[in-house]
VOPAGU-2260 file (C-alpha; in pm, 1 decimal, decimal comma):
REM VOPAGU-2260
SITE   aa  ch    i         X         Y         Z
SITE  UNK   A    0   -1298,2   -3267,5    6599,3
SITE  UNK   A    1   -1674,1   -3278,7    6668,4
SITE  UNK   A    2   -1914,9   -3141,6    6359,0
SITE  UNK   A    3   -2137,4   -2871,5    6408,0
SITE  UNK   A    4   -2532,8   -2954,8    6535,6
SITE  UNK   A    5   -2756,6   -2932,3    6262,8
SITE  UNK   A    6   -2955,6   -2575,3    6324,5
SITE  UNK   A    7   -3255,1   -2764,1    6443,0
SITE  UNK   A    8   -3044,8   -2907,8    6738,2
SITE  UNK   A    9   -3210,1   -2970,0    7023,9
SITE  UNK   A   10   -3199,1   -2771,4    7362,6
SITE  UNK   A   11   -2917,8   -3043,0    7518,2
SITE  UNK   A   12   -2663,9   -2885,5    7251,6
SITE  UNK   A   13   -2705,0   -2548,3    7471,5
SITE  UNK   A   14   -2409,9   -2752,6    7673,3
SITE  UNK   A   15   -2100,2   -2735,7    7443,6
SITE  UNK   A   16   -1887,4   -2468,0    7471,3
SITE  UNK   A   17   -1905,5   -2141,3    7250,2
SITE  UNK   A   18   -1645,8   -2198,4    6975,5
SITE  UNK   A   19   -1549,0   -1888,4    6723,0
SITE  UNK   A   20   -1452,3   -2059,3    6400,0
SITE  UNK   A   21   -1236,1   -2374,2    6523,4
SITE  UNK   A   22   -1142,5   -2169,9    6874,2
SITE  UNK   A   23   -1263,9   -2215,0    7205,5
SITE  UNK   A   24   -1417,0   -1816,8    7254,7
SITE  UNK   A   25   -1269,7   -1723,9    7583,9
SITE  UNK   A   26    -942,7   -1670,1    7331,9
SITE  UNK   A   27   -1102,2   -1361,0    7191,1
SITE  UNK   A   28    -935,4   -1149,9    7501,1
SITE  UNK   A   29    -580,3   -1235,5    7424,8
SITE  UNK   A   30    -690,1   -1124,0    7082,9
SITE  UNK   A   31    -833,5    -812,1    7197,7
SITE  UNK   A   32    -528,4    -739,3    7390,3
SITE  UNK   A   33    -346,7    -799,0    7083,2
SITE  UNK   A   34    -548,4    -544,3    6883,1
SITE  UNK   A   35    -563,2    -301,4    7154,8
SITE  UNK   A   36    -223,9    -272,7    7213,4
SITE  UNK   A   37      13,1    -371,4    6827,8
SITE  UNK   A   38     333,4    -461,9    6895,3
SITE  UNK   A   39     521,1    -756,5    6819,6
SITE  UNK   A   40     498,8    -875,6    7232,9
SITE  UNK   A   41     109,8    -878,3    7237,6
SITE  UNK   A   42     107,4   -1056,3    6926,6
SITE  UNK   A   43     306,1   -1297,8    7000,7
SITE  UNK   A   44     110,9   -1342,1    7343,5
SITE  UNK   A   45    -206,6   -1373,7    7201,6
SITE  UNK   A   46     -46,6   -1633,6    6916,4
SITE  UNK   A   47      98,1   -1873,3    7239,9
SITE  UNK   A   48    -194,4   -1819,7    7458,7
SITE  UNK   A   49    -411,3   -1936,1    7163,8
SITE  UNK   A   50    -222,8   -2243,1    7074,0
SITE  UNK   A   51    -208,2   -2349,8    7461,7
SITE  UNK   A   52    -623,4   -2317,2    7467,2
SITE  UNK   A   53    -632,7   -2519,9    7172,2
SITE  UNK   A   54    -422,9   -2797,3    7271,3
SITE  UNK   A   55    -608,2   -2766,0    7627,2
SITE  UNK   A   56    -915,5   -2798,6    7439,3
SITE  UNK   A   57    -762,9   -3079,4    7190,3
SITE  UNK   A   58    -688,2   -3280,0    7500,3
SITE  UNK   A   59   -1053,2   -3240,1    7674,1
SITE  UNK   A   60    -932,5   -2953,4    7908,5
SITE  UNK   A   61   -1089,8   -2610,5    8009,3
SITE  UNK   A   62    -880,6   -2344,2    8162,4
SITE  UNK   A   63   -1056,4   -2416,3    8482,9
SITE  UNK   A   64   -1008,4   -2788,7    8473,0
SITE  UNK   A   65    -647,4   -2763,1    8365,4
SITE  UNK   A   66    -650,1   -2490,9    8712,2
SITE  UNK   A   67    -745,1   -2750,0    8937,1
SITE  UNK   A   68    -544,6   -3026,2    8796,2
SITE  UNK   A   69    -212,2   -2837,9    8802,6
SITE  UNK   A   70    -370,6   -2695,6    9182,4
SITE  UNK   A   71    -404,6   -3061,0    9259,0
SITE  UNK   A   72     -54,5   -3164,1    9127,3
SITE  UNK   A   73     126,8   -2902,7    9375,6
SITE  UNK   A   74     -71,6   -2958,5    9674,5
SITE  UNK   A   75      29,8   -3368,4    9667,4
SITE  UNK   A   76    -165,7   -3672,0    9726,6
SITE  UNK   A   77    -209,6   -3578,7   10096,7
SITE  UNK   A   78    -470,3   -3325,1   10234,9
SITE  UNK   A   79    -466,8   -3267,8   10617,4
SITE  UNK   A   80    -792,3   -3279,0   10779,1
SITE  UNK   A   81    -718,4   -2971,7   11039,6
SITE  UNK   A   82    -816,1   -2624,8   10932,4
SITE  UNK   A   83    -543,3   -2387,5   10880,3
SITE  UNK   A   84    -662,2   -2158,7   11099,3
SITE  UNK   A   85    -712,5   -2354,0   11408,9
């Protein structure tokens, strides 16, 4: 786990992603959700959709990134070169 830049950090630390505590933030909405709406379902939500953003996030992955890749893994190794609508 990487250790937080000292508060003098320079303007290249404006890079890393926004963390809230130890979590990535973009896991605030399932939280929200959560909050919005109490029941044991939307807890439970939120709870699995956090730990699958952290161990995206453990491994190096965004949501985007982890997106494409899975995009990349159903599409196969071969991309035809004529438009689909030609």
């Amino acid at each position: 786990m990487a250790s937080l830049p000292p508060p003098d950090a320079s303007w290249r630390d404006s890079s890393r992603p926004a963390k809230f505590w130890i979590f990535e933030a973009y896991t605030i909405f399932p939280v929200l959700l959560a909050l919005y709406n109490i029941q044991f379902w939307t807890l439970a939500l939120a709870f699995t959709v956090i730990i699958f953003l952290t161990i995206l996030s453990y491994y190096g992955f965004t949501l985007q990134v982890f997106g494409r890749l899975i995009r990349n893994l159903i599409s196969g190794p071969r991309k035809s070169a004529v438009s689909w609508w030609a």
